[in-house]
N, C-alpha and C positions, 0 to 999 in steps of 0.2 A: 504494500500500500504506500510505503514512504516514497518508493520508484514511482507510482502511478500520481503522486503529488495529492492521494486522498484525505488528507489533513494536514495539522501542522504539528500537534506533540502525537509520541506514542509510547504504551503502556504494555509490556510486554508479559509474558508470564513463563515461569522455569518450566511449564508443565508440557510443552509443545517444542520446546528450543531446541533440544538436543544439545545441551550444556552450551550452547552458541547463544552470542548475549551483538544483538544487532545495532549497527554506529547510528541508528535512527530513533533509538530506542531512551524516553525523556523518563521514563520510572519503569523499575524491572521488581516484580513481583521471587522475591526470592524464598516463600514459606509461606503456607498457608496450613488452616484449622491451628490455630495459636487462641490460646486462652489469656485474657490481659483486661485486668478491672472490670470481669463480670461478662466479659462478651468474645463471642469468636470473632477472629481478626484474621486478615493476610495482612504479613510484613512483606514493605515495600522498599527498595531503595530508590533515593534520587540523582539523575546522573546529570540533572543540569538541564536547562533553560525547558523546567516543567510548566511554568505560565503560573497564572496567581486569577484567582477571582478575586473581585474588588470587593472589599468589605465595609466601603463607606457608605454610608445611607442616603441614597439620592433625594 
């Protein structure tokens, strides 16, 4: 999808990769079913220029 220009961040997961981690790839999903302050989680890392939603109140 990154080739095809069909977005602009992407979110990858270990579960499909084939231990290959993609130079397109703006958070890569490294663990999932993780238990952390009452709720199940996937850990995620950030590899940079992930984007931000605006948190100011228009």
């Amino acid at each position: 999808m990154a080739k095809r220009g069909a977005c602009q961040r992407f979110w990858q997961t270990y579960a499909w990769s084939k231990g290959q981690l993609s130079k397109s790839a703006n958070l890569h999903q490294y663990k999932n079913g993780q238990f952390l302050a009452g709720h199940d989680v996937d850990l995620n890392d950030g590899l940079g220029n992930e984007g931000w939603w605006d948190t100011n109140r228009q």
